[in-house]
N, C-alpha and C positions, 0 to 999 in steps of 0.2 A: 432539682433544677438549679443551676447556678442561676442567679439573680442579676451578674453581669455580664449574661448572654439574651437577656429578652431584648429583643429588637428592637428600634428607634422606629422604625416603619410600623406602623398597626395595619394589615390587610381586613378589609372587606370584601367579603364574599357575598353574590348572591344565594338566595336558596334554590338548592340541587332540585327538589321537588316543587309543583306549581302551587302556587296557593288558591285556597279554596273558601271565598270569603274577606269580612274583615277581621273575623278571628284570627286566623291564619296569620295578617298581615300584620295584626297587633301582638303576635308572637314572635313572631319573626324580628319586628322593632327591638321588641324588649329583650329580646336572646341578645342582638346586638347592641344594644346599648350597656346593658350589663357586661356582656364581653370589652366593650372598650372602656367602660370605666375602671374593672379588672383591670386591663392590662396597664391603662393609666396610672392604676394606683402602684402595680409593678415597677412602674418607668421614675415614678417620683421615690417610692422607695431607697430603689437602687441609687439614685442621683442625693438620697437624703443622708445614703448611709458613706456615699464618696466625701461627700464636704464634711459629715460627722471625721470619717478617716483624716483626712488634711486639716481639720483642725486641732487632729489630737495629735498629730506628728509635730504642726507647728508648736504650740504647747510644750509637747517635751523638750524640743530642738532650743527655745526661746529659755524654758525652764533652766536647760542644762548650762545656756550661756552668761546668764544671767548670775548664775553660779558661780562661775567660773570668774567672770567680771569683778564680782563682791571678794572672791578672795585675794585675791594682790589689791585692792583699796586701801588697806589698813596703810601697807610699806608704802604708797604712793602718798599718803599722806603723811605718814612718819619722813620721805625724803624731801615733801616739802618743805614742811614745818621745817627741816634744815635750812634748805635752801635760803627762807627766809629769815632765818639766825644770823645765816653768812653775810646775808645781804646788809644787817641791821648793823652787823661789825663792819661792813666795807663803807655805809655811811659816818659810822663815829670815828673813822680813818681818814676819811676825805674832811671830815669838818676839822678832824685836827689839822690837817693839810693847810686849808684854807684858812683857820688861825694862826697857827704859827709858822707860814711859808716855810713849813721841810714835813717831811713824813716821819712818825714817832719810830722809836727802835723797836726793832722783835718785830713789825707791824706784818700783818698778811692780808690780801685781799682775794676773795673767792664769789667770782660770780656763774652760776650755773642753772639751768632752767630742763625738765625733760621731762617727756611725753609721754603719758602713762599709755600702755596699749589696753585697748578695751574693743572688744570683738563685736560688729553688730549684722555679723555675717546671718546669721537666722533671721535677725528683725529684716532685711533685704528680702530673702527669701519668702519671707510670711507674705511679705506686702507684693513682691511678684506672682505668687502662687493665688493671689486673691484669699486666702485663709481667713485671715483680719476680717474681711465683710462676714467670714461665716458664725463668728466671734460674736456676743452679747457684747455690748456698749461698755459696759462696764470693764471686761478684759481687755478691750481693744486700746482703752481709755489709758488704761493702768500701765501696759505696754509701751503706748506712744509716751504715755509722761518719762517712763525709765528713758528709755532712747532717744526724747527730746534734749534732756538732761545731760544724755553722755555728749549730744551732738554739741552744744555747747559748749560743754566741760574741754572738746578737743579742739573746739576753735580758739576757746581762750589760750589753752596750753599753746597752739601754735603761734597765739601773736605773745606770748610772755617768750615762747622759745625765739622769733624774730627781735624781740626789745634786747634780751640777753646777748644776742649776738653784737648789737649795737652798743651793745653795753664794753661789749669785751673788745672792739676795734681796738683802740687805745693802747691795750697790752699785748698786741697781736706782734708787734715788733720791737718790744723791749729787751731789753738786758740789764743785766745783775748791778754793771758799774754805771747806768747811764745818770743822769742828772735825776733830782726827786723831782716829781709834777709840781707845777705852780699851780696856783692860787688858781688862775682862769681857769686851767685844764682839770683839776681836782672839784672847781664848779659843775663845768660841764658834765663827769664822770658821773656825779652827784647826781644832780637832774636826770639822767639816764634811769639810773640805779632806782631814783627815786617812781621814776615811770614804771619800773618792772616789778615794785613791788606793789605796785598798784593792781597790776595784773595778776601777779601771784597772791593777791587778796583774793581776789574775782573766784579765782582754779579753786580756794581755799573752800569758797563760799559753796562753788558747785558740787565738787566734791566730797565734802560733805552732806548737801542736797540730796545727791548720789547715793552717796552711804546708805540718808534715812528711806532713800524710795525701796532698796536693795533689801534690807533689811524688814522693811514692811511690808515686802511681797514676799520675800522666801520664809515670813512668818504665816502669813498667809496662806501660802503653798509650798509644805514642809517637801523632804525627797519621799 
């Protein structure tokens, strides 16, 4: 018997023959009551072994992402730790600026900021399909921590990627021969810069966060 063809409806029947007595009657009870806790226990089964099913696809689906996620991490944090080299070089430029009203020779400035892609396509899924409720506390826990992390991790990136941009007005319409920034406008660039590395601390901090949730769950739950 397929187990997800028993009926949601339980029928009760009378008995076909008349009963003779309260033996009778008390046979009859207990045939049916047996019968419907039988098929109850059928009905919970079946429904025990659906949310078993949808927990272990979530599982995999969460498993495989999370995987996935953990391997481009390392380069995202190898192009930050750039980014903020660049940055450290674009302030000891601007203070030369701002000391010696001209810009030094050879000098370059590079300001850059970008958003690492991280998938939380399945953790959506988990939490639409109800799965997570059918989850021990503890997995569900452990889950919400990674993906509370990454949710973070992308807000920050967004607002260091919004500073960056404000950062970079400024040389948005330069050229090669124009005049070198003064003193006020190499402050101002300054200040900026200074903002965005404050943020690119932040991405530093989560991401590595990141890292260690990534790596203490895929220890935990090898392939």
């Amino acid at each position: 018997m397929n187990l997800d063809e028993v009926p949601a409806v339980i029928d009760v029947h009378p008995p076909h023959e008349p009963m003779h007595g309260w033996r009778d009657f008390f046979l009859h009870l207990t045939t049916i009551t047996i019968g419907l806790l039988i098929a109850l226990s059928l009905e919970g089964f079946v429904e025990w072994q659906h949310h078993r099913h949808l927990v272990h696809e979530a599982e995999a689906s969460l498993h495989a992402e999370i995987e996935s996620n953990a391997k481009g991490l390392p380069d995202a944090i190898a192009n930050l730790h750039k980014n903020q080299a660049d940055l450290k070089n674009d302030v000891t430029v601007l203070k030369y600026i701002i000391k010696n009203h001209k810009e030094p020779e050879h000098s370059s400035m590079t300001i850059s900021s970008g958003i690492q892609n991280i998938d939380d396509v399945s953790w959506k899924t988990a939490q639409s399909t109800t799965a997570l409720s059918y989850m021990s506390y503890a997995q569900a826990e452990q889950y919400s921590s990674i993906y509370s992390t990454q949710n973070e991790l992308f807000g920050a990136e967004q607002q260091a990627a919004r500073d960056a941009i404000i950062s970079l007005a400024p040389f948005m319409n330069t050229a090669k021969d124009d005049p070198d920034l003064t003193e006020g406008q190499a402050n101002d660039i300054k200040q900026k810069i200074e903002v965005l590395q404050g943020q690119l601390t932040l991405v530093d901090s989560l991401m590595k966060d990141l890292d260690a949730n990534y790596k203490k769950f895929l220890t935990a739950h090898p392939s």
